[in-house]
Structures are given as C-alpha cells and as structure tokens.
N, C-alpha and C positions, 0 to 999 in steps of 0.2 A: 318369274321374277320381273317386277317393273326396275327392269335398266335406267330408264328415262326417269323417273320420280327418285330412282336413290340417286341419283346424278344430279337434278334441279335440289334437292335438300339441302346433299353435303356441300354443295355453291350457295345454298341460300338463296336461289330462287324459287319464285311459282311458275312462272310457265316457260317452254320455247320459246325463244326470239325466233325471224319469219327464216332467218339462214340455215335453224337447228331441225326448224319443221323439215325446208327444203331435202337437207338430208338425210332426215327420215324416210322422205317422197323416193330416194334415188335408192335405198338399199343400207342403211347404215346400218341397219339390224339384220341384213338379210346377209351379209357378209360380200357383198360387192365394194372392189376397191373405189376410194372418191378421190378426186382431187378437188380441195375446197378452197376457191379464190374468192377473199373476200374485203375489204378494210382493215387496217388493225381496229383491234377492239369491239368486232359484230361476233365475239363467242365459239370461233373454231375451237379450242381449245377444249369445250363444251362436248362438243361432238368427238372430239378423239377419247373424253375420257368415260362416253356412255357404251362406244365401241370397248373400250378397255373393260369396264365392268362386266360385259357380257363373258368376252372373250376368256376373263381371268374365273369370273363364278357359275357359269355354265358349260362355256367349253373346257374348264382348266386346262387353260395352257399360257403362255407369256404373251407379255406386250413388252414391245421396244418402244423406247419413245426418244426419235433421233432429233439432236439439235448439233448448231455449230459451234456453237461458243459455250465455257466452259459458267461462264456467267449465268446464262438463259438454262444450263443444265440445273442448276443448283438452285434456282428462283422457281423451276421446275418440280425439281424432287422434294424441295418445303412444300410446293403448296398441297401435290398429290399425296406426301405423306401426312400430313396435316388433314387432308383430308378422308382419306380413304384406309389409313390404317386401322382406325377402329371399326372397318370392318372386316378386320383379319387379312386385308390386303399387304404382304408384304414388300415394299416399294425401296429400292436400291439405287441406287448411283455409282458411273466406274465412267470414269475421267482420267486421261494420260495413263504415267507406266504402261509403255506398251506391248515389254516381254511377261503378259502372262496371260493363262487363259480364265482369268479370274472364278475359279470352280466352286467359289463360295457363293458366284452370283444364279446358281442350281434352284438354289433353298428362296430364291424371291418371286414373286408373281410380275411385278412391276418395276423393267431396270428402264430407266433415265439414265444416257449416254450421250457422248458427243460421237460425230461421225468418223472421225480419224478411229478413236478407242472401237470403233464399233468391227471397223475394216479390221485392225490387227487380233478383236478376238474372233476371228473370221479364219485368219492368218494359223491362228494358234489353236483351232480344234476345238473350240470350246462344245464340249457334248451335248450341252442344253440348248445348244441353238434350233436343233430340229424338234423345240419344242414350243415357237412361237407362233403364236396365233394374229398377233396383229402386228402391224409394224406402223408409224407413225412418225413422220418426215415431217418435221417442224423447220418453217423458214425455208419452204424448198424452190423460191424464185430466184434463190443463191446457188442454183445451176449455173449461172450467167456470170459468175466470180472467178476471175481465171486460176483463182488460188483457189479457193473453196470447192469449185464448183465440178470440177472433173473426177475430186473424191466421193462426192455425194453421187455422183451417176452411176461412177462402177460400183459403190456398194449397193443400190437399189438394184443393178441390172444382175448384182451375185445373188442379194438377197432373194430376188424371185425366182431365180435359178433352185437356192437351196431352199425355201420354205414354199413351192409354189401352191401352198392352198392356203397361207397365209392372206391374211386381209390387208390391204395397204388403204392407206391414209395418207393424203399429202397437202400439207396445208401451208397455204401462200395470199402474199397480199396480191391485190388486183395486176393481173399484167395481160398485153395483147394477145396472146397469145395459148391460152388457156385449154382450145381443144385440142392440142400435137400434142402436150406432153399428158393430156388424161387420155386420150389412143396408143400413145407407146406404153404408159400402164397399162392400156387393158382395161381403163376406169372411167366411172360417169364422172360428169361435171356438176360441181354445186356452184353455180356463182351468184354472186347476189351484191348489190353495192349498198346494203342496208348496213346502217350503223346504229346503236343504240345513242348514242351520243351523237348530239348535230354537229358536222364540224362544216364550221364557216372558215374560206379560203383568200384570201388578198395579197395586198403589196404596201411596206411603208413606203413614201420614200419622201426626204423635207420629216415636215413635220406634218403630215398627212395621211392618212388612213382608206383605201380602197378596197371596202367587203363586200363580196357578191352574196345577194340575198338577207343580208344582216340589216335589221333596219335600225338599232339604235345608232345615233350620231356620235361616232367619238370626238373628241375636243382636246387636242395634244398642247399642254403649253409651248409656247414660241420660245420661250425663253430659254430651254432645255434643250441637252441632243436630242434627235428622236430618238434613241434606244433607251435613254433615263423617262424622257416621255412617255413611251408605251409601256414602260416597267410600271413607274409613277402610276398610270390607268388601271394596269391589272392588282397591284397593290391595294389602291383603293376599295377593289371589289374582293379583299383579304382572300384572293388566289396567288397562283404560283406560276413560274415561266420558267421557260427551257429556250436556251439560244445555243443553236450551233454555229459554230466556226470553221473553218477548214484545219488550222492546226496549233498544237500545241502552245506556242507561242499569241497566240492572239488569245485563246480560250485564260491564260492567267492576264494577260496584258485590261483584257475586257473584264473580267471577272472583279481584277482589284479596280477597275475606274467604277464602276457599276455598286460596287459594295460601298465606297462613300455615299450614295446616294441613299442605297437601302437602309443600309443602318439608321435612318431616320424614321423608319415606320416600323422597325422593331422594339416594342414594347418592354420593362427594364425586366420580369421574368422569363421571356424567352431570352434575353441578353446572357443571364445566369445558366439557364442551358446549355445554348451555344458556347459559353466559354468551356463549359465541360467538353463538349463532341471535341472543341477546337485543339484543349489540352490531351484528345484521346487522337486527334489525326495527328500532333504535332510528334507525340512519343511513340509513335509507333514503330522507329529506330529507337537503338539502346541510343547514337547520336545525330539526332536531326537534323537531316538538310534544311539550306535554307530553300527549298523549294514546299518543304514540311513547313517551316517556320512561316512561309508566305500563304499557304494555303491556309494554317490554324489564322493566321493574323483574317483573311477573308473571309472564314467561316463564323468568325464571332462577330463578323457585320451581317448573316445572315445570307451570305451569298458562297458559293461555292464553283469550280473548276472542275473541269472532270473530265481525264485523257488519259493513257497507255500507260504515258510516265507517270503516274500514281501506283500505288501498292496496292493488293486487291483489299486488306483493311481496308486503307483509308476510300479505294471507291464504295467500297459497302458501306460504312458508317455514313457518308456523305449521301448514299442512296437511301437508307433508313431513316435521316433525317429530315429528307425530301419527302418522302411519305408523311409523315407523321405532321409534315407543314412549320419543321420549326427554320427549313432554310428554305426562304425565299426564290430563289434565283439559280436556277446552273446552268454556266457556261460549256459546254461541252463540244468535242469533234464529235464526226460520224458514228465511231464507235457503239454509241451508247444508243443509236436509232433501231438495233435488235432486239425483239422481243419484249424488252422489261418493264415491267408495268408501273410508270411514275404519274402522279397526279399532276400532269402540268396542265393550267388551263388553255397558256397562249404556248404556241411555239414559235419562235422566228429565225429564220431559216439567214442567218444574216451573210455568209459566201456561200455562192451559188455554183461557182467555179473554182477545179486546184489546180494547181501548181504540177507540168508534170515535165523533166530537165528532156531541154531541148527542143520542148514541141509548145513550152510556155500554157500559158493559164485558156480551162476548157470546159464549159460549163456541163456541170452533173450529170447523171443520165436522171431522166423523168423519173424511173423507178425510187432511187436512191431519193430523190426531193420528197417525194408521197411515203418512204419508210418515215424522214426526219416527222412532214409533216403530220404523220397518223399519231402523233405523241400528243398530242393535243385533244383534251375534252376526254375525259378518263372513265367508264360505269364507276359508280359509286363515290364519285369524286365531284363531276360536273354536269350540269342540264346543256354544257352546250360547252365547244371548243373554238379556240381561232388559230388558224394556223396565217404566218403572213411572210412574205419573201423580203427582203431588204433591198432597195432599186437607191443608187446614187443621184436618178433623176426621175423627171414621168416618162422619157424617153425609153429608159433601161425597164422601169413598173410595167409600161405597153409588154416590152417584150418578153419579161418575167410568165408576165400572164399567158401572152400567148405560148410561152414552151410549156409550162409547166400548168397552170389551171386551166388550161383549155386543152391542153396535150395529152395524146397517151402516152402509154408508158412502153418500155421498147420491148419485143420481141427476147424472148430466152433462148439463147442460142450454146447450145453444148462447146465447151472450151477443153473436150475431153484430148486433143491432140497434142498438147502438151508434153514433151520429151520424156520429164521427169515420172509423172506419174505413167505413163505407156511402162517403162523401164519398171518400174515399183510392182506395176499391176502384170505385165509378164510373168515378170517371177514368182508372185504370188500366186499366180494362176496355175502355173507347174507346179509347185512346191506343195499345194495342197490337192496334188491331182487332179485336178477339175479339169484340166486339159493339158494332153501331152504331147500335141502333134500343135503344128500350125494352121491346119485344117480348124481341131478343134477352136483354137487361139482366135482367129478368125471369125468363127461361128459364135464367138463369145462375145465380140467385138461389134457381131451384126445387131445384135439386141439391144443395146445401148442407144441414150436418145442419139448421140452424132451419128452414127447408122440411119435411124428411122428419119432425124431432119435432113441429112443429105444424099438418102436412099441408098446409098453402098458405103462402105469403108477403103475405098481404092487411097486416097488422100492418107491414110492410116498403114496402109499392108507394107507399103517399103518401110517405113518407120519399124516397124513390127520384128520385120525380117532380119535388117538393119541390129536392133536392140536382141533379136535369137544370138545372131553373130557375137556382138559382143559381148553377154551371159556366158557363150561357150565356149571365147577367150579366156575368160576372166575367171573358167573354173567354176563360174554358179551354177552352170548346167552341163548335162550330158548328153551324148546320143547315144543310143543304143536302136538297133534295127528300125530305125526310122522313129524311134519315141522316144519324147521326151523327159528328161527327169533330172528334177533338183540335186545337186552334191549336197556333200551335210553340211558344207561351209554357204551354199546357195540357199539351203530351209533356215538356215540360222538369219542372213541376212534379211529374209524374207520377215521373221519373226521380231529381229529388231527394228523393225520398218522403217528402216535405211533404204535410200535411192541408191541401188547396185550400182551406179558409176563414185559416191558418196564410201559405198566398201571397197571399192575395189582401188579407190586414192590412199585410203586406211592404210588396206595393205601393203604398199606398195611404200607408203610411210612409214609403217612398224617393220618392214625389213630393213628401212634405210638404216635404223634406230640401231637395228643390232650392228652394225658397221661403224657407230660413235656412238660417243655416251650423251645418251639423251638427258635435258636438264627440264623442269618440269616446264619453262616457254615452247619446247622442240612438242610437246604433246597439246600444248595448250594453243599453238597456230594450228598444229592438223585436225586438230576439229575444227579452229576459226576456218579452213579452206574449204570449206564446203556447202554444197548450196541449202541444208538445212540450218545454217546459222544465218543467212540471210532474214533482211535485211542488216548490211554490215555499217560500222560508222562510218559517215563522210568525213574526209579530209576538209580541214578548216583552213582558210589562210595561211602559210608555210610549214603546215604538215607535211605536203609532198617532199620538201627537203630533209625533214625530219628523218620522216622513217626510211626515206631513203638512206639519208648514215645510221640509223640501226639495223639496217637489213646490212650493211657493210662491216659493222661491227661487229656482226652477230650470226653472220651467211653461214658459219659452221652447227650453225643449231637448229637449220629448218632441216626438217625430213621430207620435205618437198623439192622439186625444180625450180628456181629462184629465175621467173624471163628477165628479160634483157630491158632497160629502160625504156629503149622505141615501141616496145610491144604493144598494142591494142591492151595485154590483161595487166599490166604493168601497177597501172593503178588503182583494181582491182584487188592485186596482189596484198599491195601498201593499205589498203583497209583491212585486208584478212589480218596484216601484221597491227593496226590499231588495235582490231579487237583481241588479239592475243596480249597486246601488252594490256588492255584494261583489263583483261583477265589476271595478268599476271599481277599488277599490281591491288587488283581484290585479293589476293592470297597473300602480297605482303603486307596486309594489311590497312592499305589504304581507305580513310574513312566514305561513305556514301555521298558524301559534301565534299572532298576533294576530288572523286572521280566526277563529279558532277564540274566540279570549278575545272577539272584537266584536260575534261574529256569532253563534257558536254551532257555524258550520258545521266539517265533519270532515274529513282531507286526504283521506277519500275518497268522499266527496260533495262536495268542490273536485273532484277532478278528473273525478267523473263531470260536472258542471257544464260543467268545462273540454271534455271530448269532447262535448258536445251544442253547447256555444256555436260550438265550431267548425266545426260540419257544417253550424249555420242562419247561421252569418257566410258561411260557404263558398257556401250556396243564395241570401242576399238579394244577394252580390258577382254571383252568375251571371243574378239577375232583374234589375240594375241593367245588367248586361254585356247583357243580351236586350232590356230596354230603352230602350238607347242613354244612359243616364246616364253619360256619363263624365266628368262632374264629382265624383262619388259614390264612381266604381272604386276610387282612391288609396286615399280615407278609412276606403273599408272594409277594404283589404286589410292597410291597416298596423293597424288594430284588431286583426282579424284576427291576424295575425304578434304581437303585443305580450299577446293573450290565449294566446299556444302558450306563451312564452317567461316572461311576467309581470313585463314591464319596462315602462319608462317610453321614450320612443321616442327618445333620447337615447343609449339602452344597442344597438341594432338592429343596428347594424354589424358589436358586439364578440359578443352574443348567438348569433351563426348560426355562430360558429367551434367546433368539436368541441371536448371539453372547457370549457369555458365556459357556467357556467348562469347564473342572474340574479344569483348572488352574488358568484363571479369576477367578472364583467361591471361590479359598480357597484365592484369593490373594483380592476379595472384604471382604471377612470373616473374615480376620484376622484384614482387616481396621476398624473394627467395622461395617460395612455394613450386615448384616445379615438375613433381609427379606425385600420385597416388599414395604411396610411403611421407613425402612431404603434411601434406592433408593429413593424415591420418596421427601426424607426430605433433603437430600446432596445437596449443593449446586453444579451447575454443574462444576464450575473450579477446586472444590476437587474432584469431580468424573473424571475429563478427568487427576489430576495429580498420578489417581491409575490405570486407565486403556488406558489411552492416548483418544484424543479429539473424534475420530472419534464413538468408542465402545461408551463412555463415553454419547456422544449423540444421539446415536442410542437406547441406554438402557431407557434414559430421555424418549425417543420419543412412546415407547412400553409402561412404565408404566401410561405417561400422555390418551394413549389411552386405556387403560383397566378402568382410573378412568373415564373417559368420559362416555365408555361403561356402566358403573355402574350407573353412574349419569341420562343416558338415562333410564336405566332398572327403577331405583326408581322412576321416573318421569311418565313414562308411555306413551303409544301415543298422 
C-alpha cells in the first residue's frame, strides 16, 4: 500500500515538500524514530500522519498523537478525523478526567490526547497501551517549560520503557540544539529550515518598516499610529493580522483602540455577519459580562481579543471567524502562538518583554519570538508572510534584530527536577510496579533527557530519597524486605494525579473536619491550599486587610494551620482564602459580571477554576470514601454538585433538569416552583408564563417521563 500517496490525497496534495522527502531519506517508512525540527508550517504534521497510516493498516496497531494543550488536541482530532475516517480509520480524543482508564478507547486506531491524560492512563493500566505502534510528540521544544516540560520527559522516558519497539516521532520548531535530544531518543535528525510559505522578518518602529530581503517599499501614513498604519497596509492588500501582547489587559485595551480604525474597511455585508458571531460571543452566559459585552461590541467592528480569560466558545467562534476572513484583526497573548492554524498574513510581535514580580520586565526567550512569529504567511492562505517586532526607537529595532532575527534560539534544557513532579512521578512509578526499590527508581531516572544532558542524576537522588521518606511517612508507601510497594491509599493518589504532598494536606484537612462541623468554605479553601489550584488570585489594594478580618472572623472553619501574620506564607495563605471566597460566592450565586467587578477574575479563569475545583472535590470525596469518613461524604459531594451548577443548595433539585441553569433554577424558586412534585403539579401555561413556551414544555416532557419510568419500575415486567 502507497502510505505516501493516501496521505498527499486525503491533505489535497501532489507531491512532498523537500522536509517530507528528507524524512523519507532518514527511515520514516522504515520505522526508525525522528526527531523533526523544522518552521511552523513546512508540513511535520504530514510526516506524522504517513507514519500513522502505515502503523494503523499494515501493522495494526495504535498511534498516540501527543500534544499539550487541550486546544491543539481538538484542532487535531477534527482534522484527522475528517480526514482519515473514511478510510475505516477510527480516530478518538481523551482530554482531562483523569480517574479512568478510558477502556473504550481499545475499539480506536487513532487516539489524539493531551500529555498530562496521556501519563494518568499510564497511571491506571489502560490494557491497550501495549498495543501501540507509533507515538507522536507534537510541540516537543516544550521540554524547556518549567510547567509543561518535566511531564512530557517522564512520559516519553516511561513510554519507551513500556512500548519499546514503538516508533517515535517528535516534532518541534527550529531550536539549537536538535542533536542531544534525537541521541537520547535513539533517533535520526530531519531538520530542514524550508518553509512553503516565504516569511519575511523586520521591525516597526516610528512609522517605518525594516524587512530583510523584501523588496516592495512600504509607505505607512505619518498621520496614523504605526499599529493603525501597518493594519491600514495589510487591510488594503484584503489580508489579516495577529498582534500579540504580553497581557490580558493590553490585548482588550489594543483590540478596542484598533477596531475604530477597522471598521472602516469593513464592508456593510460582513457588518451583518459579524453582528451575528458578535450576538453569539456576547450570550454565551445565560448573563453577560461586561467583558462579553466589550468583546461582542469589538467583534462587530471586525476585530477581535483573544486570552485565557475568554470561554472556550467564545475563543473558538473568534477562531472560526478568523479563518473564514470575516474578522480582521486579533489581538492576542502568547497563548495562542501553539500549534493552531490561523491565516494571519502579518504578525506583529508588539511586547517583546514580561513582566516578572521582583526581577521586573525581561525580554523573551528567541524560542517563544520565532513560535509568535511562525504565524505568519499560512499554506493555502498566503504566497508570502511578514512577521515584524514593535521597537519604541531605531535604537531598540537595532537591537530587536540582533536578539531575535539574527539570534538563535536557546538550548532545551530538561526542567525535570522540579519537586512536585519528582513526588508525583515516585509514586507513580511504585504504584504501577515499574520500580520497587530505589535502585530500580534511579535507573529510571538515568534515561530521561536531565540524566543524558547532565550525564548522571546525582543533583536528583537526595531529592528522590528525600520524597521515598516522605511517601513512607505519609502512609503512600511501604517497605517490605527491602521493596517497595504502594498502599491502596498510595495507588489511589497515584490514580487521582494529585501531587502526594497535595493528599497528604487533604488528609490531614478531612480529619481536622471530623473534629468541627465543616461549612462548605472549610472544603472549598482545602482545595484553594494547594499547589494544583495555582496560579491563585493576587490581592489588590486593601485586600491584605481584608481577608485578614475574614480569616479572623472565620478561623474556626479552615481545616488547615492558619501562620502567623510575620510568616513568609502568610500572604500566600490570604490568596488561598481569596480564592475560596470567589468560590464560595459562585455557589451563592453570584453572577459572572459581579465576580468579575469583585474580584477581578474572567468567566474564563472562573471556569478553568471551576474544572480544577471539581476534580480535587472529586479526589478529597474519594480519600474521605477510602478513609471511611462517612460523616464527610454528604458534605462533600453536595459542595461538590453546587460548585458544577453555582447555586445555593436550595436550587439542587430544579438545577439537574435539562434546560435549566442557575438562572431558570432561582427564577422557578422564587415562583413557588421548588421541587419535582412542584413542576409536575403547575399547570403548563403558568409554566411557559415563567420560563417561556418552549423550556416550559420541554421541562413538562422530562418530568412526565421520569413518572412513567417509575410507574414501570413499580409495576414490574
């Protein structure tokens, strides 16, 4: 079977680009692992998915296809399934929930995962894993992420462990350093700096333009800033631009000054469009913020914002619109410089430098400039890209150019020593046998890239020895004649992929619990205390006094050690207590626009808040269930349930009916409507004059079927 020809087809191309030959040349059919460094946009992706075709219809067996973010997964498994299904390839996706061993994902040929999901079904036995044949490490220069980067090492260094005649693939944008981590694979090198798309490289700065190699003359009006200037330019030639920012706050500040400008080269039928995307970003709350409110007001001039604190709707819909060309303009942070494939013709790179407390503002690494600028000049979109740095002078443009267009990019350096993850990955490593002694531990520890970049692991073995000790305190592990082995309270933590100092606070919290009566704040700070709910909110202007009088008011409700004011973790402390109260007040209901005006925080940093609160509510309910707390179970679970829904536990009844979110829910409560029997006794034209006809009968049509259900059950066969 021509691998290669069904692979150029179902992409809609005719031939190899010179990167796809290269990897031909190196073994890609021959099943040697590659490491492929090469620009965004020169068709790695190409090569992983000719490798997958084989792997999946001649050798039958799996492909992994690892990425980091949950975004690049899902941009992923559309396009593979869109493409490859109709040839009987069945292609899956398994993102977050990380208590399971998802066993449904057996029956697919082609799972698409993020790395973290990938480690915990590693964690939890998944049986089909000793049936993969390729594995496929997307974005793997994000070794060098001190967050990201020490999970992706130990799962490549477990993966080869357990599938070692698997095929690896790892595919990464250009860095120095390219032949240490294809020798610690075991893998040839494909690098190539070919790009299908020319991208031309510069600096604004004034109102002046400096492109190396570009010979048409740009001509920026004086009259203009330059960022409405270079917009103004690329508009004319009816393409599109991407400007990143350093943060949040700049990325809307810029986005609304820039949209006055735009909306003048938007035409009155895309106007009519955009107001639709703009009324679909603005409702995508039952009550929109006004940070909804300002981004729909932005998006019907054609320009758009795009950061963390957006919902993942409203970044999709904003991302779909960019494609299609009907908005202009996106202002974005970093974020959005992985993977994902937008048609921007120009990109400008406008902070070059962040912000970081205490050590003040530090410009980029190379790496991180060359991900923004690879967004630029798109196949099937542009004959040519410009990527350009923003300088406040010619003094600062000189020097732009020399770091970053005349610079490499820095070295990848394994960030695997990390406390948290050392601790996480211990346990893991007992708990699924893989090694039961320190010896083995060790030896586990030598095959990983910080091993081969610093030739030993001595820097690592007290840390090692250190975190054995504390496991064996804390009850996750055992000895027994010199070996090691998980308790069932140690395999559990292991499987909830909790950092064992993270369970071992839990615990130590849910015994406090049984000694007072816990109120659902006492549950809702011992999750805020821990280091997987990080980053926490900052205290603003006289917050410190603040929570300091509700940690006074209120000392008898933490299930923690409350330090002492002088303490180094003091204020620390008082953010873990912010975020429990903005938790708490999402459960009494506080709308998304007043935790925004209270707080500060963004409906989407609430809801990333909300998916982590629920995974460590989910873990401390299952350490209270393991140990025998069932005084506690209730307490938690209805927390729990009231943190999904963000009601008050009063609304719980009418909250779990389809159609009904927290706002229904208090606006049927207050009609007298109050539980299931209520509903079922309302006549329906009083019901459709509190909820309107449609809800109103759709609610009718759920409870009429649950009394049915009922009336079967008592009835019998």
């Amino acid at each position: 079977m021509d691998f290669v020809k069904l692979a150029l087809e179902s992409s809609g191309f005719k031939e190899l680009n010179p990167l796809q030959k290269l990897a031909l040349k190196k073994g890609l059919l021959k099943g040697k692992n590659l490491v492929v460094f090469a620009p965004t946009a020169s068709g790695k992706t190409l090569i992983a998915e000719i490798a997958a075709l084989k792997t999946i219809l001649e050798k039958k067996l799996k492909v992994i296809y690892l990425t980091p973010l949950v975004a690049l997964a899902s941009e992923k498994y559309e396009d593979f399934k869109k493409k490859y299904s109709k040839l009987g390839i069945k292609v899956a996706i398994s993102v977050g929930q990380f208590d399971s061993a998802d066993p449904w994902l057996k029956n697919y040929d082609w799972i698409v995962v993020t790395n973290e999901k990938m480690e915990s079904l590693i964690r939890h036995r998944a049986e089909w894993i000793n049936d993969i044949g390729l594995v496929v490490a997307d974005e793997v220069h994000l070794l060098n992420d001190p967050s990201r980067g020490p999970t992706l090492e130990v799962l490549l260094t477990l993966l080869k462990k357990i599938v070692p005649k698997a095929q690896f693939l790892l595919l990464s944008a250009t860095i120095s350093n390219a032949n240490e981590i294809a020798e610690w694979m075991n893998a040839n090198v494909v690098y190539s700096e070919w790009r299908p798309v020319k991208l031309y490289r510069g600096v604004l700065y004034g109102n002046k333009v400096r492109i190396h190699g570009f010979k048409e003359k740009i001509k920026l009006r004086k009259d203009l800033e330059s960022i409405e200037a270079i917009i103004e330019w690329v508009l004319k030639k009816r393409k599109q631009a991407l400007i990143f920012v350093s943060t949040r706050k700049k990325s809307e500040s810029l986005a609304e000054r820039i949209s006055k400008f735009v909306s003048n080269f938007i035409g009155r039928a895309d106007k009519e469009f955009l107001k639709k995307i703009a009324e679909e970003i603005e409702n995508v709350l039952e009550v929109p913020t006004r940070q909804c409110k300002r981004e729909a007001k932005i998006v019907k001039r054609g320009v758009a914002f795009h950061h963390a604190g957006l919902l993942f709707k409203q970044k999709r819909t904003i991302e779909e619109n960019f494609r299609r060309g009907l908005i202009r303009v996106i202002v974005a942070t970093p974020t959005l410089c992985y993977g994902l494939n937008l048609p921007s013709f120009l990109v400008l790179v406008k902070d070059t430098k962040r912000y970081y407390p205490g050590i003040g503002y530090v410009y980029l690494p190379v790496l991180e400039v060359q991900q923004m600028e690879g967004r630029a000049g798109r196949p099937a979109y542009d004959e040519f890209g410009i990527s350009l740095l923003y300088a406040k002078s010619e003094e600062e443009a000189d020097l732009l150019e020399q770091n970053y267009i005349f610079g490499k990019p820095e070295r990848i350096r394994s960030k695997l020593s990390v406390e948290p993850i050392l601790r996480s990955t211990t346990l893991a490593l007992i708990s699924i046998d893989f090694c039961n002694s320190i010896k083995a531990l060790f030896e586990f520890f030598s095959k990983t890239f910080f091993a081969f970049q610093f030739g030993d692991i001595y820097l690592i073995e007290e840390k090692i020895r250190e975190i054995i000790k504390q496991l064996l305190d804390w009850g996750f592990v055992e000895k027994k004649n010199s070996k090691l082995y998980a308790t069932r309270i140690g395999r559990r933590v292991s499987e909830l992929y909790l950092d064992p100092l993270t369970a071992h606070k839990f615990i130590l919290g849910l015994k406090n619990c049984l000694k007072v009566k816990p109120t659902p704040f006492t549950f809702l700070h011992l999750i805020s205390f821990c280091r997987e709910m990080r980053p926490l909110p900052t205290l603003r202007s006289g917050e410190y006094y603040e929570y300091s009088e509700l940690v006074e008011k209120r000392r008898e409700e933490f299930a923690v050690e409350i330090p002492e004011e002088w303490e180094d973790e003091y204020e620390d402390f008082l953010m873990s207590v912010k975020n429990a109260k903005i938790l708490e007040s999402w459960i009494e209901e506080m709308t998304e626009d007043e935790l925004l005006s209270n707080f500060g925080i963004t409906p989407g940093e609430l809801w990333s808040k909300l998916q982590i609160s629920d995974w460590l509510l989910y873990s401390l309910h299952e350490l209270a269930l393991l140990l025998r707390m069932k005084k506690l179970l209730k307490e938690i679970k209805k927390v729990r349930v009231r943190v999904h829904y963000g009601v008050r536990e009063e609304l719980l009844p009418l909250v779990k009916l389809e159609g009904v979110g927290r706002v229904r829910a208090r606006k049927l409560f207050n009609s007298g409507i109050k539980t299931i029997s209520d509903l079922r006794k309302i006549p329906l034209l009083s019901l459709e004059r509190i909820v309107g006809p449609k809800i109103a009968r759709k609610l009718k049509q759920q409870v009429e079927k649950e009394v049915k259900e009922v009336q079967k059950t008592l009835m019998g066969p």
